[in-house]
mmCIF file of the C-alpha atoms, coordinates in Angstrom:
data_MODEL
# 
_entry.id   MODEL 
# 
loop_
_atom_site.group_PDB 
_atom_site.id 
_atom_site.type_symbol 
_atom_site.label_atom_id 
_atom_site.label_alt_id 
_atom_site.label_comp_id 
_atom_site.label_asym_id 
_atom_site.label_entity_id 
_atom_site.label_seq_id 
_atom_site.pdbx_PDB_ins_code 
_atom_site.Cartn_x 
_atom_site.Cartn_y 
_atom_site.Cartn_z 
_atom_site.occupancy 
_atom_site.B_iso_or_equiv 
_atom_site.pdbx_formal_charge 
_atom_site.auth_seq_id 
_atom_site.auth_comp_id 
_atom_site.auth_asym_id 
_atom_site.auth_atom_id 
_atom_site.pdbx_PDB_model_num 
ATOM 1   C CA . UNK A 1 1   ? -30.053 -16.383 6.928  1.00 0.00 ? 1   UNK A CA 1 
ATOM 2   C CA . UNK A 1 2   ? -28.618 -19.724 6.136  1.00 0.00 ? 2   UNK A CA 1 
ATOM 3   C CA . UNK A 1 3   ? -28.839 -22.638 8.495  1.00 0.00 ? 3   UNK A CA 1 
ATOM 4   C CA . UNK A 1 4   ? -25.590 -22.587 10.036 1.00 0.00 ? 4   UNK A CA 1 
ATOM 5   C CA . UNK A 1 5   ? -26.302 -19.190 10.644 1.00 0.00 ? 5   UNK A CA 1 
ATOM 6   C CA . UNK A 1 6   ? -29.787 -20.162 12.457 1.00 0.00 ? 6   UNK A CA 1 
ATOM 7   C CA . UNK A 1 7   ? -28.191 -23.147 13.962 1.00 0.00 ? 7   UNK A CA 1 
ATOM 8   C CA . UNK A 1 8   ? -26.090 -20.253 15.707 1.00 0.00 ? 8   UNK A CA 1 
ATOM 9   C CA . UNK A 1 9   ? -28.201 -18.037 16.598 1.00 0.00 ? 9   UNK A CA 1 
ATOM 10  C CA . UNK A 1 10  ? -30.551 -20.308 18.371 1.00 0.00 ? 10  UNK A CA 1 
ATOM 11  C CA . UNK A 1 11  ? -27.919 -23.012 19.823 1.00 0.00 ? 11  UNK A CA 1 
ATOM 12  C CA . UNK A 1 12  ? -25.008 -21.751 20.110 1.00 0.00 ? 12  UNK A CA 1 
ATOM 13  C CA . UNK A 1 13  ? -25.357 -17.619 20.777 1.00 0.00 ? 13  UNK A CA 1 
ATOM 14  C CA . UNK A 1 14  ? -27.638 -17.514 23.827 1.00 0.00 ? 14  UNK A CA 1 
ATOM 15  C CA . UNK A 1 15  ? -25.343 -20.453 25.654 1.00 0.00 ? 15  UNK A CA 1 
ATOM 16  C CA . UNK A 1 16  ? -22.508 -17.830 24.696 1.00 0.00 ? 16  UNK A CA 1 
ATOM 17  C CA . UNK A 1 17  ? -24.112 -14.646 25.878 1.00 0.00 ? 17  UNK A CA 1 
ATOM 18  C CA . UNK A 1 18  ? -24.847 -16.794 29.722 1.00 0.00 ? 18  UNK A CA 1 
ATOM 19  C CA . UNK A 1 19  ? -20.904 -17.830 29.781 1.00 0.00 ? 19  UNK A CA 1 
ATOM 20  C CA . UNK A 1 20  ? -19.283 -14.303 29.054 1.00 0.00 ? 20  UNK A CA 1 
ATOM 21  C CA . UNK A 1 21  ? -22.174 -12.458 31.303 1.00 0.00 ? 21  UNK A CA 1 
ATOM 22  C CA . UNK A 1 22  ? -20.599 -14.963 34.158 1.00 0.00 ? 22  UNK A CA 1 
ATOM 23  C CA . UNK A 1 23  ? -17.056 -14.287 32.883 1.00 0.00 ? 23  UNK A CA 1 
ATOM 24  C CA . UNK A 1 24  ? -16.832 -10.763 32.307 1.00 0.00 ? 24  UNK A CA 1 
ATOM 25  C CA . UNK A 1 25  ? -18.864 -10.055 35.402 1.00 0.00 ? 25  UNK A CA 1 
ATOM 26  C CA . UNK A 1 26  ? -16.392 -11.292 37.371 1.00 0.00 ? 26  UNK A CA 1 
ATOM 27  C CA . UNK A 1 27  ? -13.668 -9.164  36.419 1.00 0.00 ? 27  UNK A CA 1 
ATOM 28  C CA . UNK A 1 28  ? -15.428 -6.163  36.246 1.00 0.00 ? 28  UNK A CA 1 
ATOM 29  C CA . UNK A 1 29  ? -15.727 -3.132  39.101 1.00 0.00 ? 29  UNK A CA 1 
ATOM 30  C CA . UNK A 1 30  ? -18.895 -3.874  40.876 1.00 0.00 ? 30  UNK A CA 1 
ATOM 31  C CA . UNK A 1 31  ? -19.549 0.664   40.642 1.00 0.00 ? 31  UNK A CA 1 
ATOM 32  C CA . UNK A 1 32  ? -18.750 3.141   38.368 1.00 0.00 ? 32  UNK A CA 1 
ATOM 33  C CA . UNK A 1 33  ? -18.315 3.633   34.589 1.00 0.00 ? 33  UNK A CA 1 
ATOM 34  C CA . UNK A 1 34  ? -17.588 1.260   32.134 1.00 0.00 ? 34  UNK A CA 1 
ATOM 35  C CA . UNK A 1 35  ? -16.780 1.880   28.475 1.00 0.00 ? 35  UNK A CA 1 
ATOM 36  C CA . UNK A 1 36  ? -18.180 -1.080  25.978 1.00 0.00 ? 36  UNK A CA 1 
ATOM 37  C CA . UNK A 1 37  ? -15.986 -0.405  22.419 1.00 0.00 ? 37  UNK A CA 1 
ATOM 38  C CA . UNK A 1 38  ? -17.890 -2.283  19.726 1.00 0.00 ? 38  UNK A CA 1 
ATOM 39  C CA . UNK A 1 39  ? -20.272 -2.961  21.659 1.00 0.00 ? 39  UNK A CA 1 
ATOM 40  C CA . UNK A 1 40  ? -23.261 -3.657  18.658 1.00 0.00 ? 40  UNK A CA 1 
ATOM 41  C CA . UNK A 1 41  ? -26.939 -3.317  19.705 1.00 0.00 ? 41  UNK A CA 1 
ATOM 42  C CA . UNK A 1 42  ? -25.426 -3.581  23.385 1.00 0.00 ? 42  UNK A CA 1 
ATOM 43  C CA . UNK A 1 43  ? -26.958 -6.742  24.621 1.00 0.00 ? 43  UNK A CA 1 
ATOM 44  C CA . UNK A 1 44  ? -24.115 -8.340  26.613 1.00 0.00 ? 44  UNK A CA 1 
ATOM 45  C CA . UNK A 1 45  ? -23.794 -4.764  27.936 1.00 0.00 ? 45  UNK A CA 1 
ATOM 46  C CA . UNK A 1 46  ? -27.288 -4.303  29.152 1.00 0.00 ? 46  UNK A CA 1 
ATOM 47  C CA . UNK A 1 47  ? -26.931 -7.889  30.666 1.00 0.00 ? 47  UNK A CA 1 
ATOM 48  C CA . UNK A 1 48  ? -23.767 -6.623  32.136 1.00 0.00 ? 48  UNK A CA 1 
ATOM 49  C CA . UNK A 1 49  ? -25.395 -3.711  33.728 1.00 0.00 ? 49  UNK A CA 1 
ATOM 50  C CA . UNK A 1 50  ? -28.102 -5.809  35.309 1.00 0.00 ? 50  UNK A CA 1 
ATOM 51  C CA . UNK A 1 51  ? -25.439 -8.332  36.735 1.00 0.00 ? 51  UNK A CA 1 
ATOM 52  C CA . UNK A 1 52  ? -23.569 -5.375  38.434 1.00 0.00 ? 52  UNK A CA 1 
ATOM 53  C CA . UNK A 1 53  ? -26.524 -2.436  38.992 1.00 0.00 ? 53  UNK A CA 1 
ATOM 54  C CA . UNK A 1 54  ? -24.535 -0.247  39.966 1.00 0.00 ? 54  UNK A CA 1 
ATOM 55  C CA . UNK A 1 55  ? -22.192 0.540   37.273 1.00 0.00 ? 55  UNK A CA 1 
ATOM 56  C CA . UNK A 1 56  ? -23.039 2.150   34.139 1.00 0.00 ? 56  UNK A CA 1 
ATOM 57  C CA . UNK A 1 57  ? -22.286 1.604   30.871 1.00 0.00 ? 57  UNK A CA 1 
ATOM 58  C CA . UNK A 1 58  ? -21.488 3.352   27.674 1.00 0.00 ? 58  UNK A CA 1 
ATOM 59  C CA . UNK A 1 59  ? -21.066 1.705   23.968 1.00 0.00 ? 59  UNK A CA 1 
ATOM 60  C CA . UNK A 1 60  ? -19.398 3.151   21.340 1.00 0.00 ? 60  UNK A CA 1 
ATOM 61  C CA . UNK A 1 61  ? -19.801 1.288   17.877 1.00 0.00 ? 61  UNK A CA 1 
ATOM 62  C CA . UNK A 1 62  ? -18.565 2.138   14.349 1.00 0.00 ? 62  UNK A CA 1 
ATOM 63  C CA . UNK A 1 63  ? -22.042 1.506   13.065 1.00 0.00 ? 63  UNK A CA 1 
ATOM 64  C CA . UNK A 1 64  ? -25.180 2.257   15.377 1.00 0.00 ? 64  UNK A CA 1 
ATOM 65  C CA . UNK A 1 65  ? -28.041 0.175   14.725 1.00 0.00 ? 65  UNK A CA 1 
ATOM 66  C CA . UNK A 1 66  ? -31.561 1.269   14.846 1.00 0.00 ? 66  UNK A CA 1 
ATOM 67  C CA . UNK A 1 67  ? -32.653 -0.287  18.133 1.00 0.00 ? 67  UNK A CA 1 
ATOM 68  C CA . UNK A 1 68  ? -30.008 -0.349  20.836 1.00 0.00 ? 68  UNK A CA 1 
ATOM 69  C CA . UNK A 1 69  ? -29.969 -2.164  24.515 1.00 0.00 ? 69  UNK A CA 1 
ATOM 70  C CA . UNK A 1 70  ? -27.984 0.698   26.064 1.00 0.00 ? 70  UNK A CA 1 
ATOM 71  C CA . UNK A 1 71  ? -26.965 3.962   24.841 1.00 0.00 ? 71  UNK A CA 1 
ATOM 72  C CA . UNK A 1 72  ? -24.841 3.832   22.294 1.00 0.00 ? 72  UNK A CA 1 
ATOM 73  C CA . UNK A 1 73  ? -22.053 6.424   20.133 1.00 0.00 ? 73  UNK A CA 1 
ATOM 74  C CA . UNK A 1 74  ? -20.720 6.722   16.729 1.00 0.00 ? 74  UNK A CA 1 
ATOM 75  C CA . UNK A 1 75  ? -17.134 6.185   16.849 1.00 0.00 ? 75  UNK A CA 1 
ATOM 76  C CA . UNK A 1 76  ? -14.189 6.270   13.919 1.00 0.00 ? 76  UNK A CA 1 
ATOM 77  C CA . UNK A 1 77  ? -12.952 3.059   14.857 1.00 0.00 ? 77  UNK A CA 1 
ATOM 78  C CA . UNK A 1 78  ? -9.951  4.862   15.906 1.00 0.00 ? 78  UNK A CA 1 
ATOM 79  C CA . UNK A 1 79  ? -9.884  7.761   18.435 1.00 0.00 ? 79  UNK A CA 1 
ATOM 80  C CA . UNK A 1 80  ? -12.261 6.998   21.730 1.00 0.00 ? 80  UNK A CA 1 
ATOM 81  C CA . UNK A 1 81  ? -14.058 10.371  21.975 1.00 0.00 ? 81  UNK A CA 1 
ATOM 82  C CA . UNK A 1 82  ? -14.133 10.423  25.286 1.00 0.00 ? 82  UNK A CA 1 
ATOM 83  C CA . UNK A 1 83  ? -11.533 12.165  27.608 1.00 0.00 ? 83  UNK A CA 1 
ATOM 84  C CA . UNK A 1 84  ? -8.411  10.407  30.030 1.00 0.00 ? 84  UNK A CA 1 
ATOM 85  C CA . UNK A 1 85  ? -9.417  8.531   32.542 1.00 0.00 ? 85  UNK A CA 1 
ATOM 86  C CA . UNK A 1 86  ? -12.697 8.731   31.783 1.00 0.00 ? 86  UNK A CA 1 
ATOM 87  C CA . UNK A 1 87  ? -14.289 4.845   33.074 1.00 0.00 ? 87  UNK A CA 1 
ATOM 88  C CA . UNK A 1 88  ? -13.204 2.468   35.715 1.00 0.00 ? 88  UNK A CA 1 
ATOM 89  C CA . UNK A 1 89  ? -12.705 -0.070  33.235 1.00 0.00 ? 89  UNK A CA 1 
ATOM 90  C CA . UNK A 1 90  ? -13.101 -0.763  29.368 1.00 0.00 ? 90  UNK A CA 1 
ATOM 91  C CA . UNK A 1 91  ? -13.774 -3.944  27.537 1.00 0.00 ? 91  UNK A CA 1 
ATOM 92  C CA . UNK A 1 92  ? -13.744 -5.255  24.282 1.00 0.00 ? 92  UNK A CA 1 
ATOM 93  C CA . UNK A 1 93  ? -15.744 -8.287  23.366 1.00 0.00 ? 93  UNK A CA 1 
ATOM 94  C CA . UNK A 1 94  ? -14.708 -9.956  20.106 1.00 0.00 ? 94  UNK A CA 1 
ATOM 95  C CA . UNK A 1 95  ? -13.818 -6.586  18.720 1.00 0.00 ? 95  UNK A CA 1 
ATOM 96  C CA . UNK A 1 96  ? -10.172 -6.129  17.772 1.00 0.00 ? 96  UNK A CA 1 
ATOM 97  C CA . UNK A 1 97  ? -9.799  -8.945  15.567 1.00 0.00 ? 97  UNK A CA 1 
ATOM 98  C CA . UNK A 1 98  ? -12.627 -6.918  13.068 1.00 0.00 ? 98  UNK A CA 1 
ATOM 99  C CA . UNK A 1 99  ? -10.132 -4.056  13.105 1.00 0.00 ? 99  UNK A CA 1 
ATOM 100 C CA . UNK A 1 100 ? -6.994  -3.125  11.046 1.00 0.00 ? 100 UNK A CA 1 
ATOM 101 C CA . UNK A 1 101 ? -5.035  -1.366  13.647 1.00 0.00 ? 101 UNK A CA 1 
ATOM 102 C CA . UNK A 1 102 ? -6.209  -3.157  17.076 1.00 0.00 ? 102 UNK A CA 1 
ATOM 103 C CA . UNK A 1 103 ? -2.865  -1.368  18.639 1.00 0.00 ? 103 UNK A CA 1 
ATOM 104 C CA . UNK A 1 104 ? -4.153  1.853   18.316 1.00 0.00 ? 104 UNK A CA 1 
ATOM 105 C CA . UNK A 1 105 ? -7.565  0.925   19.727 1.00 0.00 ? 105 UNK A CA 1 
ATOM 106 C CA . UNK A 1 106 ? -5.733  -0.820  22.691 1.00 0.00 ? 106 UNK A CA 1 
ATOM 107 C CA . UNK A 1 107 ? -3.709  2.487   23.464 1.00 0.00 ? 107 UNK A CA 1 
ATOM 108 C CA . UNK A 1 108 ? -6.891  4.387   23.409 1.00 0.00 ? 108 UNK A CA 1 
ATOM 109 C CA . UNK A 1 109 ? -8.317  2.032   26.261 1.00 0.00 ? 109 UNK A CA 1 
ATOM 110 C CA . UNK A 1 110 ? -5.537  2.412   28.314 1.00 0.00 ? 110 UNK A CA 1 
ATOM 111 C CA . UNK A 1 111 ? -5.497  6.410   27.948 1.00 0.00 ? 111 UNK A CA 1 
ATOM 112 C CA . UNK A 1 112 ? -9.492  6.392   28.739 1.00 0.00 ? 112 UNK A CA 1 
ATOM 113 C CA . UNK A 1 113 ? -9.629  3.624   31.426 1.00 0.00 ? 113 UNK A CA 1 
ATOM 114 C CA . UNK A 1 114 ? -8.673  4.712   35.144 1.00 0.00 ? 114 UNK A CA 1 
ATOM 115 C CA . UNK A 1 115 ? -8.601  0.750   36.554 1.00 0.00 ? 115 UNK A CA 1 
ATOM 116 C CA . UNK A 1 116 ? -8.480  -1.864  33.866 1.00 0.00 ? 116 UNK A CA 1 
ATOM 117 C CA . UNK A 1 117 ? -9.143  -3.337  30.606 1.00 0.00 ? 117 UNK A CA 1 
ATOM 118 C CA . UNK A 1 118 ? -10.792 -6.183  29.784 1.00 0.00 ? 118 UNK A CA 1 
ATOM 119 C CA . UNK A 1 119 ? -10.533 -8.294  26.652 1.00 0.00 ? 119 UNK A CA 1 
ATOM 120 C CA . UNK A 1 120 ? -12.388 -11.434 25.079 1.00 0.00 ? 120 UNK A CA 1 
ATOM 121 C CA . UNK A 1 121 ? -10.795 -12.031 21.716 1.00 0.00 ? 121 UNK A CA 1 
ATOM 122 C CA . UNK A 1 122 ? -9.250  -14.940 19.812 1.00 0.00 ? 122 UNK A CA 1 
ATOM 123 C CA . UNK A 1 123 ? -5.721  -16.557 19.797 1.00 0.00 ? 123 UNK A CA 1 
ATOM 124 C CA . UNK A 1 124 ? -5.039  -18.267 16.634 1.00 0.00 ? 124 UNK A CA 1 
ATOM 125 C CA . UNK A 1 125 ? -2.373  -21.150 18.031 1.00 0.00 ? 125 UNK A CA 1 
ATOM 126 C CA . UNK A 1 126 ? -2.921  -24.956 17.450 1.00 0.00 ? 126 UNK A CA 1 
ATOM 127 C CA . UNK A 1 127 ? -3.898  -26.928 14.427 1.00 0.00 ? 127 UNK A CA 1 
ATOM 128 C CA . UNK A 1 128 ? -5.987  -25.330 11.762 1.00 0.00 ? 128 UNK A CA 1 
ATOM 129 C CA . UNK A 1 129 ? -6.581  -22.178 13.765 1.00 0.00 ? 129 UNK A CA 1 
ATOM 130 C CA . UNK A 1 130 ? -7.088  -19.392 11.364 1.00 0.00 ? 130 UNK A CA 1 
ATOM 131 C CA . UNK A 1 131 ? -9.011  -21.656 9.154  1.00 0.00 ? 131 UNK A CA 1 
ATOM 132 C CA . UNK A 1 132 ? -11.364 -22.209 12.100 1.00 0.00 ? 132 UNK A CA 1 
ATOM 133 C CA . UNK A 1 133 ? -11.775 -18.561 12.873 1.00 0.00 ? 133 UNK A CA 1 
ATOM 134 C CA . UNK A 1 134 ? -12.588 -17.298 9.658  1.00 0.00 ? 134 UNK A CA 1 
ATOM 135 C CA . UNK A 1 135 ? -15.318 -20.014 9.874  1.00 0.00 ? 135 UNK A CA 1 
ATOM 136 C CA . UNK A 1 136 ? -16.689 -19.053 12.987 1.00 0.00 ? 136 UNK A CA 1 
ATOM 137 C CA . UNK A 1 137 ? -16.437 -14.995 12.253 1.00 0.00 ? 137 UNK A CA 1 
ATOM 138 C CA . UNK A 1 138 ? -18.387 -15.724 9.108  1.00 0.00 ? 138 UNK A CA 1 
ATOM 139 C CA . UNK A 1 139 ? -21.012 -17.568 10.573 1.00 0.00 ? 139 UNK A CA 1 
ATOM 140 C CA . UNK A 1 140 ? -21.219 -15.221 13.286 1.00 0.00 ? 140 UNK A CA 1 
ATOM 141 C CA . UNK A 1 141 ? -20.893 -12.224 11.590 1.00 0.00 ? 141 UNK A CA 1 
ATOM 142 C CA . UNK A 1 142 ? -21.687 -12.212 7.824  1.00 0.00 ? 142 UNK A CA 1 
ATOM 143 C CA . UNK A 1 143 ? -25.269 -10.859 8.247  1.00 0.00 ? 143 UNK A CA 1 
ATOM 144 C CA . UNK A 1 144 ? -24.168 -7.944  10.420 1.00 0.00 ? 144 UNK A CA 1 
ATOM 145 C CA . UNK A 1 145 ? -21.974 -6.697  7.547  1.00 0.00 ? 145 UNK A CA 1 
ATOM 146 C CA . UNK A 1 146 ? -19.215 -6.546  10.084 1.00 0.00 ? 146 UNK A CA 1 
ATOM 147 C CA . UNK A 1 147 ? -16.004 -6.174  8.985  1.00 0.00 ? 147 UNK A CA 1 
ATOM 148 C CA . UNK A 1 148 ? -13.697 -9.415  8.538  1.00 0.00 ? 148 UNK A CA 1 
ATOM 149 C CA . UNK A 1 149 ? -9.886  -8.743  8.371  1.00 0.00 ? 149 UNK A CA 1 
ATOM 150 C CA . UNK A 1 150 ? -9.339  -11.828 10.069 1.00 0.00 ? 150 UNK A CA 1 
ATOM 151 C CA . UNK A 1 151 ? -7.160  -10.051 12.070 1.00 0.00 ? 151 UNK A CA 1 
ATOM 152 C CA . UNK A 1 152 ? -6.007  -12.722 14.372 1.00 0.00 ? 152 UNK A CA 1 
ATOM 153 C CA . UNK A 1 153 ? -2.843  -12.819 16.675 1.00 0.00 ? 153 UNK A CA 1 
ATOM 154 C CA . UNK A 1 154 ? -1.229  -15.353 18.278 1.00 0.00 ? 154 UNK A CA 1 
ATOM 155 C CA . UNK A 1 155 ? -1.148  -15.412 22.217 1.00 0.00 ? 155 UNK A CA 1 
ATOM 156 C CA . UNK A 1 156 ? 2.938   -13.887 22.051 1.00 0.00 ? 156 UNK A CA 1 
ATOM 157 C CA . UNK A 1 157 ? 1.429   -11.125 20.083 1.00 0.00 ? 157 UNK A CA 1 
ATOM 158 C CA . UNK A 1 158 ? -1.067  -10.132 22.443 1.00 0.00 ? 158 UNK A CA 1 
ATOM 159 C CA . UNK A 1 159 ? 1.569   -10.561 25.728 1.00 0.00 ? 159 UNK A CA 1 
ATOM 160 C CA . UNK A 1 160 ? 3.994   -8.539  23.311 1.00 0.00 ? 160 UNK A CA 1 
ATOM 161 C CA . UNK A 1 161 ? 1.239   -5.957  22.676 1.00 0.00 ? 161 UNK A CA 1 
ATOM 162 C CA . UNK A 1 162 ? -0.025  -5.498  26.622 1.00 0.00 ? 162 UNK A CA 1 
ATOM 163 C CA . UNK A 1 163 ? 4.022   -4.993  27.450 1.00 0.00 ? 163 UNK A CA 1 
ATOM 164 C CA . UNK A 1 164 ? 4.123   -2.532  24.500 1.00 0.00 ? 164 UNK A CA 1 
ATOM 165 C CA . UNK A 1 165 ? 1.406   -0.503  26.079 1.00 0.00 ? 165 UNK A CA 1 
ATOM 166 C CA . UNK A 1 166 ? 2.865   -0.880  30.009 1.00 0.00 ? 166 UNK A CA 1 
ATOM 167 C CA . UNK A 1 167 ? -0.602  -3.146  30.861 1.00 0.00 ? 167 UNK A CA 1 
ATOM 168 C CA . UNK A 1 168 ? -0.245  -5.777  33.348 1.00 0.00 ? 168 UNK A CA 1 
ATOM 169 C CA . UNK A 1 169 ? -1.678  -8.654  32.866 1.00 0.00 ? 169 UNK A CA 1 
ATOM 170 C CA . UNK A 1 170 ? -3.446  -10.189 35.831 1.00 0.00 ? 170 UNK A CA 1 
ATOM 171 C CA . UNK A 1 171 ? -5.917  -12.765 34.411 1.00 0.00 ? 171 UNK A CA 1 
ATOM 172 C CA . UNK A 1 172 ? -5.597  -15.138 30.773 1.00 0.00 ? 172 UNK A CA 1 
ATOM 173 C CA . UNK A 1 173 ? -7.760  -17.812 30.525 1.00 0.00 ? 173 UNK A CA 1 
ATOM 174 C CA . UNK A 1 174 ? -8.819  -19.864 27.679 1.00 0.00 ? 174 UNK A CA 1 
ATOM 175 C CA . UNK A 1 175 ? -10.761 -22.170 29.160 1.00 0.00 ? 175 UNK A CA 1 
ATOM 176 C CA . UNK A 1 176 ? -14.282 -20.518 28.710 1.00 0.00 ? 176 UNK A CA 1 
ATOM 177 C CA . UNK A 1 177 ? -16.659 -23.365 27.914 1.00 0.00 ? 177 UNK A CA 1 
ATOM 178 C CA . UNK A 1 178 ? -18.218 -21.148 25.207 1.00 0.00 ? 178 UNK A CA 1 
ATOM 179 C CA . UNK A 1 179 ? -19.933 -23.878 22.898 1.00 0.00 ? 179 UNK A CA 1 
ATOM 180 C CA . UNK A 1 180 ? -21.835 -27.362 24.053 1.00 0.00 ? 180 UNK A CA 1 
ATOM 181 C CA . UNK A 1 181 ? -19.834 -30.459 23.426 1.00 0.00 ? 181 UNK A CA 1 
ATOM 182 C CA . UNK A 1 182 ? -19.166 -31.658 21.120 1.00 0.00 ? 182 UNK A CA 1 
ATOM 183 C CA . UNK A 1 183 ? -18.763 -28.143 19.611 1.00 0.00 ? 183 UNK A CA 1 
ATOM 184 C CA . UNK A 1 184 ? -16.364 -26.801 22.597 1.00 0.00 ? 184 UNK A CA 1 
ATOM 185 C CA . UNK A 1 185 ? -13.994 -29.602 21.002 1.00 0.00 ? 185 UNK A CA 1 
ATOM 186 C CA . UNK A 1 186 ? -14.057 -28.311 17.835 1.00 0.00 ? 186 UNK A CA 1 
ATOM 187 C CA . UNK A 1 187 ? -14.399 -23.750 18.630 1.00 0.00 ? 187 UNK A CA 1 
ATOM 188 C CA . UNK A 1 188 ? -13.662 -23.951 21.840 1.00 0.00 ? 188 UNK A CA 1 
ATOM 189 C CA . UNK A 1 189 ? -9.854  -25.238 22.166 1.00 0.00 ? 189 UNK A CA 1 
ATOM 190 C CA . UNK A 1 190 ? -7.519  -22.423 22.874 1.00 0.00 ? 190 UNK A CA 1 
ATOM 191 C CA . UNK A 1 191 ? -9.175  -20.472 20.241 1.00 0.00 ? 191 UNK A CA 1 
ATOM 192 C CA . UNK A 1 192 ? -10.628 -18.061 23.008 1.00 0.00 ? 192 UNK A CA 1 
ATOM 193 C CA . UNK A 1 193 ? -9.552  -15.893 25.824 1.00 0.00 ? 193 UNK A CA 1 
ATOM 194 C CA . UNK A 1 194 ? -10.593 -13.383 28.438 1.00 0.00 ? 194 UNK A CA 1 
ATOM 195 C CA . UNK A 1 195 ? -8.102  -11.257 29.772 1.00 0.00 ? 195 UNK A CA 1 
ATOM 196 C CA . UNK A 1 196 ? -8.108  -8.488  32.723 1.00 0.00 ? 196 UNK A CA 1 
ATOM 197 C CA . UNK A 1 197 ? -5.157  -6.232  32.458 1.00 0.00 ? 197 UNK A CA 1 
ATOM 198 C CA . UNK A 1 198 ? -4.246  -3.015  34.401 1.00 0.00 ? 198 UNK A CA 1 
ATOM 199 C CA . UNK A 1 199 ? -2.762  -0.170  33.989 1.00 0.00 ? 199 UNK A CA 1 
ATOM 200 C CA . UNK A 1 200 ? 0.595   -0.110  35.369 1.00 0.00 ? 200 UNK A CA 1 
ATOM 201 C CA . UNK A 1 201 ? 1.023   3.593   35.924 1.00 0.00 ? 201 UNK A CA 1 
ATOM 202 C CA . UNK A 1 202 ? -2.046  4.515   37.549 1.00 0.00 ? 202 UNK A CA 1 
ATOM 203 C CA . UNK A 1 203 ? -3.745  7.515   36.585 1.00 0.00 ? 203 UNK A CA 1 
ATOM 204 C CA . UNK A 1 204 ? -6.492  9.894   38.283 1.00 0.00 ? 204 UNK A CA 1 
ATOM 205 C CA . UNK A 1 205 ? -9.927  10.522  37.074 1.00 0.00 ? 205 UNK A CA 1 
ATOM 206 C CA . UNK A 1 206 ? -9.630  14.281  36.722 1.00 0.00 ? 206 UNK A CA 1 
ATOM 207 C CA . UNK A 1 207 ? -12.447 14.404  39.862 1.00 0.00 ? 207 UNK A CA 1 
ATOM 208 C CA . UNK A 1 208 ? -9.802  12.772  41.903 1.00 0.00 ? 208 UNK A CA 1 
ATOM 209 C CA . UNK A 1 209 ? -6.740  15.427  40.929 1.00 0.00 ? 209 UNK A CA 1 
ATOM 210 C CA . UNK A 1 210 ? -5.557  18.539  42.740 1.00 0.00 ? 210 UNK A CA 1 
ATOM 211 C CA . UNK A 1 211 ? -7.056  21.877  41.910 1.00 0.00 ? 211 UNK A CA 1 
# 
């Protein structure tokens, strides 16, 4: 581990881990199931589930590491083995820009989630943008050995991609205060965003459909 990468890890990760606890939490059902796709050794999960007790939550992961916070299952990276309707909600956490094909993975969400999706990802708009977020996916990521296609979209791509899919979107913001200043003024930006969307066409969990 280099020192940027400890520099990280001890100033910059825990401050991140408080903000999106406070920001996902918020947008989140307060019962039920919730689906966590790359969700790593499911730490923000776990601190998720503590937040809002009664909910639990799953995490699927294309690599499972030895020692996880919740329980956790080996997914392709593809197909979310898990049937329709399936959680109250799903969220991704800075996990579709890692992935080739983040449509696919988005359709899958919508076809498991009964109430809403939930995204914190990157938008690469504004000066030096894509420079900046390979910078902070290598720093943040290198010793993982998680995968960098630097897969980045601009925020028309992702409103293109939620209309694509028939997901409303009911909550963008970029202002997430991720990073102490000075750093917010440098990886904050617009470079960030949580967004809640729902499913337009509303589907039963197969409990809640006629025999």
């Amino acid at each position: 581990m280099n020192v940027l990468e400890k520099i990280h890890g001890g100033y910059v990760h825990n401050r991140r881990v408080r903000v999106l606890i406070r920001k996902l939490s918020a947008l989140l059902p307060d019962r039920g199931r919730i689906l966590d796709v790359g969700c790593g050794d499911g730490l923000l999960a776990s601190l998720l589930q503590q937040d809002k007790p009664n909910t639990s939550i799953t995490g699927i992961d294309v690599m499972v590491r030895p020692a996880t916070h919740i329980p956790v299952e080996l997914f392709d990276g593809r197909s979310i083995p898990f049937a329709d309707a399936s959680f109250d909600a799903v969220i991704f956490v800075d996990v579709l820009h890692h992935t080739d094909a983040p449509m696919i993975l988005l359709r899958e969400a919508a076809r498991v989630a009964r109430k809403a999706v939930v995204i914190k990802d990157h938008t690469k708009n504004g000066i030096a943008a894509d420079t900046t977020l390979r910078f902070m996916d290598r720093i943040g990521n290198r010793r993982y050995n998680v995968p960098l296609p630097h897969n980045y979209w601009s925020r028309q791509r992702w409103l293109d991609a939620f209309e694509e899919l028939n997901l409303r979107m009911d909550i963008w913001t970029s202002d997430l205060g991720l990073y102490p200043f000075p750093l917010d003024y440098f990886f904050g930006r617009s470079l960030h965003f949580i967004s809640r969307l729902t499913l337009r066409d509303h589907k039963a969990a197969p409990a809640d459909r006629p025999a």
